[in-house]
N, C-alpha and C positions, 0 to 999 in steps of 0.2 A: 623288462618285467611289465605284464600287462597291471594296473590298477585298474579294478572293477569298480562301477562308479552307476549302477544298474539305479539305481533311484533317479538319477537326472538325466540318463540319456535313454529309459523308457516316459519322460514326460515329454523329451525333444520325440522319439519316436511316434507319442501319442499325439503330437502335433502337425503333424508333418502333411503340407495340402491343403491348412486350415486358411488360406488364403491372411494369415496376419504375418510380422514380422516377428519375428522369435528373437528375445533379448534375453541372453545369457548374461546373471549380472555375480559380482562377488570379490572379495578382498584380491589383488596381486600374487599370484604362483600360487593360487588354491588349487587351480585346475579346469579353468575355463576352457582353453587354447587344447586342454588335451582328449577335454570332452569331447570338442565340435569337431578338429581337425584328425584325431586316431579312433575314439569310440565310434564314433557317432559317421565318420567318413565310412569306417570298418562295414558299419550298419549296411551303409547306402550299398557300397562296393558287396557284400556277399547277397543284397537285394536286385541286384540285377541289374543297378544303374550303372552306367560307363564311364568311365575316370574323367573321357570328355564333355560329362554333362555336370561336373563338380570343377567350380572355381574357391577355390582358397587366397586368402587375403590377409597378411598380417602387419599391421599398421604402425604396429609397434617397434619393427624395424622396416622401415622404408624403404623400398627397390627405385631403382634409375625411375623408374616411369612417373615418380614423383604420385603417387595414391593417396596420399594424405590431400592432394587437393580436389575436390570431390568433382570438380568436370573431369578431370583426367580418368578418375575413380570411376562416373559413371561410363567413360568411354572404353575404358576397358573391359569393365565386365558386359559390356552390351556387345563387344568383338567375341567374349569368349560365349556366349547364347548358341547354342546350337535349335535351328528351327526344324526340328525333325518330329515336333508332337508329342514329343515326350518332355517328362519334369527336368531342367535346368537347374539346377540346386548353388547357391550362393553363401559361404559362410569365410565372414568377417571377421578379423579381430582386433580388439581393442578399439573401437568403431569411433571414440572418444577423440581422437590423436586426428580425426579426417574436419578440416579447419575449414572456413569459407574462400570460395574466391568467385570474379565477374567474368563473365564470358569475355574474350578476347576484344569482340567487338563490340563491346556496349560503354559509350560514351554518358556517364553520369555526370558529370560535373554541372547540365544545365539545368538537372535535375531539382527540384524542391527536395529540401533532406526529406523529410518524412518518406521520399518516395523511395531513396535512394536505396534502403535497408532492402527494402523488398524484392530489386536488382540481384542481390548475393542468394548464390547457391551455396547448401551446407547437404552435410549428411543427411537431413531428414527428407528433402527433396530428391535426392539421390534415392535412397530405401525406398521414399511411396512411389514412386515412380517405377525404382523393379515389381513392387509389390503388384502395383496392377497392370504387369507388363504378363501375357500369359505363358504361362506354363515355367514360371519362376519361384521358387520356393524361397525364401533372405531366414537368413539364421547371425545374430552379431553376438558379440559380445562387449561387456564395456564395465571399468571400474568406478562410475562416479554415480551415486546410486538418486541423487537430485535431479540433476542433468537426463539420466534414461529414462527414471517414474514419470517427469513432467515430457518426456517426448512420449510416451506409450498415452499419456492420456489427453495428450493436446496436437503434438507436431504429428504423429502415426496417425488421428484422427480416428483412437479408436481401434485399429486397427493394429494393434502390438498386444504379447503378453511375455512379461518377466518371469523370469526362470532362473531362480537365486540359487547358488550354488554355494556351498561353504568349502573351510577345509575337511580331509578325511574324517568322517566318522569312527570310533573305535571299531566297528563290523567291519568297517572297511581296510582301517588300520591293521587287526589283529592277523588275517592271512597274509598278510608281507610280513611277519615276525616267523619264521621255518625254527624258531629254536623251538625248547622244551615248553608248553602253555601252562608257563606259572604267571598265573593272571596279575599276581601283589607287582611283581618286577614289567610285568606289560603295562599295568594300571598308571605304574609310578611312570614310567617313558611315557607314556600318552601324555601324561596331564604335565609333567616337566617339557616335553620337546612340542607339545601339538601335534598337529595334523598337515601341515603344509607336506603336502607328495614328495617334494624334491627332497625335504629335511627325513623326514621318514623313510627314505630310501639308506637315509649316511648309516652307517656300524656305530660308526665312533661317537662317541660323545662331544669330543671337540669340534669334530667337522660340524656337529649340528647346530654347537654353539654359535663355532664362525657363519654359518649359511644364516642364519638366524638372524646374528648382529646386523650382518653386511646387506641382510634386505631391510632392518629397519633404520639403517646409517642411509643407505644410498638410494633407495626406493621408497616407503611406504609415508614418511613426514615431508620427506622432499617431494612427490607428488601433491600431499596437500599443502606445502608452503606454494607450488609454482603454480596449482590448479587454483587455487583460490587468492594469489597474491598477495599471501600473508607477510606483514611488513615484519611484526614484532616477532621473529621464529624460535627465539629465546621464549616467548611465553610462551608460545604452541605445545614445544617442545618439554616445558617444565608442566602443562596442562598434563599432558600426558601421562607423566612419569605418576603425578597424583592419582592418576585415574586409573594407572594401571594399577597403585598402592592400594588402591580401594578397592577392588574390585567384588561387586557385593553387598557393598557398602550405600547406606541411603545414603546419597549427595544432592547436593544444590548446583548451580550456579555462582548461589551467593556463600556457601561454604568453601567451594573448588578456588574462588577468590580469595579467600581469606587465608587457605593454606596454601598458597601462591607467595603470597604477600609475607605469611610469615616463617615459610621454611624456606623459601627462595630469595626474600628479601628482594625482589624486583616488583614494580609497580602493575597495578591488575585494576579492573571493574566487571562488573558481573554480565554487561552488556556483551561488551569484547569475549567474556569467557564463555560464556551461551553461543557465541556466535562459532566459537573456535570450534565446541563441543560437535557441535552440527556440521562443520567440516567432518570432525573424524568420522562421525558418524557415515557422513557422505561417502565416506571413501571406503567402508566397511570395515573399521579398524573399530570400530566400539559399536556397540548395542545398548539400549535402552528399552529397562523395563519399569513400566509405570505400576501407579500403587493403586490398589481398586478396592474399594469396601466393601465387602463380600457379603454383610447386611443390608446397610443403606444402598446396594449396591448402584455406585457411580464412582468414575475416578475423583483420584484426591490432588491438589496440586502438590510441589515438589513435598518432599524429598524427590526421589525413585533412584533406583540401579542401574549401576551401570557394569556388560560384561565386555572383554574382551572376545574378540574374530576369532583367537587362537591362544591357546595359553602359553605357546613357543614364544608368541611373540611379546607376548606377558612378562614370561619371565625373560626374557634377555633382558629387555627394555630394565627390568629392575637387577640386572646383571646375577642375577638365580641367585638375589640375597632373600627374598623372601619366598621360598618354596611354603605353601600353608594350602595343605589338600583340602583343608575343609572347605578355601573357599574357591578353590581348582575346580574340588568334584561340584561345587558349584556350579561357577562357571560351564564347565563339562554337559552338567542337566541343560541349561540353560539352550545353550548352542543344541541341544539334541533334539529337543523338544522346537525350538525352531526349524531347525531342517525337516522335522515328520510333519510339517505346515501348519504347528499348533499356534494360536496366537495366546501370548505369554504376558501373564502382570505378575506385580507383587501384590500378594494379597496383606489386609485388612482384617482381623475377627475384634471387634470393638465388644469385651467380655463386663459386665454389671456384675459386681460384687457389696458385699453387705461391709459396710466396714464401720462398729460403733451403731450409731442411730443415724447413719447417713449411707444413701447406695455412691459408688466410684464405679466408674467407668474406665477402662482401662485399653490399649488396642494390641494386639498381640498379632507378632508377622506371620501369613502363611507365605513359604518361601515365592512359590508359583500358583498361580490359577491360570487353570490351561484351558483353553475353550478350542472347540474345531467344529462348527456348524453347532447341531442343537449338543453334543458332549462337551463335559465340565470332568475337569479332576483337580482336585487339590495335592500338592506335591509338597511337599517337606522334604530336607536333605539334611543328611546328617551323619557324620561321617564314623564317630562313634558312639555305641551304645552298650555300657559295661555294664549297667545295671537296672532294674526298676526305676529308679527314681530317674536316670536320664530319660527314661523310656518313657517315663508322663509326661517332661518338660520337652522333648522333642513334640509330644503329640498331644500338648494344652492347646493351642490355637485350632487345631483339628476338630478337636473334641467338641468344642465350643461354635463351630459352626452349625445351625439348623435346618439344613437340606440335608435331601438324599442322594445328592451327587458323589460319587466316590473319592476316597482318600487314600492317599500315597506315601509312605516313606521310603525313601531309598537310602540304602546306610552306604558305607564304606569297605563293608565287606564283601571283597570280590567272587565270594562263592556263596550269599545267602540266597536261599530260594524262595519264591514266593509263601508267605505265609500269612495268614490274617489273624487280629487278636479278638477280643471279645466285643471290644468298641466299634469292629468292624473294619479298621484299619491294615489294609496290608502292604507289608515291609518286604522289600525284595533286595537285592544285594548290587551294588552299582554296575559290576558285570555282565548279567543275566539281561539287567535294564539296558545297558548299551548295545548288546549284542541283536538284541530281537527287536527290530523295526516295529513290532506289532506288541509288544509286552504292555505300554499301557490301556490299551485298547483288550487285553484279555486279562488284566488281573480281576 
């Protein structure tokens, strides 16, 4: 079954010839490898290119030729260049796993250290060196989002642009479902199993449980305990479990310590926990949204939020004891509005009221402020609204904002259509909003 994946491999296609290196970056079995290697090969191949001017490279299972060592790496793909004038096209995976090594003949030992570092060949030397070899196109991919950001603006010289991929979108999710389109029963699977390709393919329920476990048992913590040679993997791992409990939720560093310490009853500091968070963060297993005051506007220091990469991987992780859609379709918003390239806070409406013969100041959350170039929208989520009076405590923080940048609610209801009320507020149905790439941009 083909997955249509048309928003990132028309950004790879809009790329293509730009003389940089194209870094395909994002969580484990989201769908990188099937972008570059099936969508995106499919591209080349019905464009006219020749199967012999595309080299594929998957790093993540190693062939005899031993490619993880990056002289062998570049001597391969330099064997497979065909000099015929035309584009060579190069596409890597997992670029991550390709290690240093010295040339055969290069005696260091008499070396000064300082000098000696400079001796070793890595992946980045490898890459600029196709990049300005002519008529070679480099396309990689790679799961460590530290490691690739600081090579696109320092070791590519410049010369790289990241290309972040998530798991499925609900658009994308919803035509792999051939049954009847009762959105309540699609809605509830999206936001219980996620979006991982391979897990959205299973029927069963259980299968998607086990695929689910067994990547975050054998893959997703154990790359960041080995990638980052985390000693204490008991805390990493009880880090986690917190943070996927909260999800939504304002945290600290110095709170995530504290429920460490007392639900775990294992030993924590806020420094170690910061540090850990930034791992997960690295690896694309958590996101972080900061808090911004929407008046004063300037960020605020901690709290902020934190969402999960996937909510599959969410709930396993808390073994699907706490299904809570409210803060799913959260999460859900969150991850969506990131993939449409919008850059995402928590907002701030800091409201002055009369209380007595003294004014109170008080701060009241907007869920998201979404900015994209000069557009702003305010987003609220909220999953249900049975009456009037929820209907003003949903849309107090809104209210109370004084621009005329537009406002959002998105409820819980998988068939509301767009509608606006007197305040000017329009409410659309979490559905409608997933489905249409373009929906907030035309409410």
């Amino acid at each position: 079954m083909i997955i249509q994946r048309d928003i990132y491999l028309n950004r790879l296609i809009s790329a293509k010839h730009d003389d940089f290196i194209k870094v395909i970056v994002g969580i484990r079995r989201c769908g990188k490898s099937y972008l570059l290697f099936n969508l995106f090969k499919q591209h080349l191949l019905d464009s006219g290119v020749a199967e012999d001017h595309i080299t594929e490279i998957d790093l993540e299972h190693p062939t005899p030729a031993n490619l993880v060592n990056p002289i062998k790496l570049d001597e391969y793909i330099r064997s497979r260049i065909v000099d015929d004038g035309r584009m060579n096209y190069v596409l890597i995976d997992e670029i991550q796993y390709c290690g240093k090594a010295l040339p055969e003949d290069l005696d260091i030992s008499k070396m000064h250290p300082n000098d000696r570092e400079r001796m070793f060949v890595d992946f980045h030397r490898v890459l600029n060196g196709l990049r300005t070899t002519k008529n070679v196109d480099v396309y990689v991919t790679g799961s460590n989002s530290r490691m690739l950001a600081t090579d696109v603006a320092t070791e590519f010289r410049g010369r790289g642009e990241v290309i972040q991929i998530s798991p499925l979108s609900f658009a994308e999710f919803a035509p792999l479902k051939t049954s009847a389109r009762d959105y309540h029963a699609m809605l509830r699977e999206y936001l219980m199993f996620g979006g991982l390709p391979e897990c959205v393919l299973k029927n069963d329920e259980l299968l998607k449980k086990e695929y689910l476990a067994n990547l975050c048992k054998t893959i997703y913590l154990k790359d960041v305990q080995e990638r980052n040679k985390v000693k204490n993997t008991t805390l990493l791992e009880t880090l986690f479990d917190i943070v996927m409990s909260n999800v939504g939720g304002l945290m600290n560093p110095t709170k995530f310590t504290n429920a460490i310490q007392t639900v775990a009853k294992i030993p924590a500091n806020h420094v170690t926990v910061r540090k850990y968070l930034e791992f997960l963060q690295n690896a694309y297993l958590l996101y972080k949204a900061e808090r911004y005051d929407v008046k004063g506007r300037h960020y605020l220091d901690y709290p902020a939020k934190y969402y999960a990469a996937d909510t599959g991987i969410r709930n396993v992780h808390m073994n699907f004891r706490q299904y809570e859609p409210t803060h799913l379709m959260e999460n859900a918003i969150y991850s969506e509005l990131i993939r449409r390239g919008y850059a995402v806070d928590v907002g701030v409406a800091t409201v002055e009221t009369m209380r007595l013969d003294s004014r109170e100041k008080r701060q009241y959350e907007i869920d998201f402020v979404v900015n994209r170039f000069s557009e702003r929208v305010y987003v609220q989520s909220a999953w249900m609204i049975p009456d009037e009076e929820k209907r003003k405590q949903e849309t107090f923080s809104l209210r109370h904002v004084n621009d005329n940048f537009r406002k959002v609610v998105i409820t819980g209801d998988p068939y509301e259509k767009p509608w606006m009320d007197d305040s000017g507020i329009t409410f659309i149905g979490i559905v409608p909003f997933l489905l249409d790439p373009h929906s907030l941009e035309t409410l």
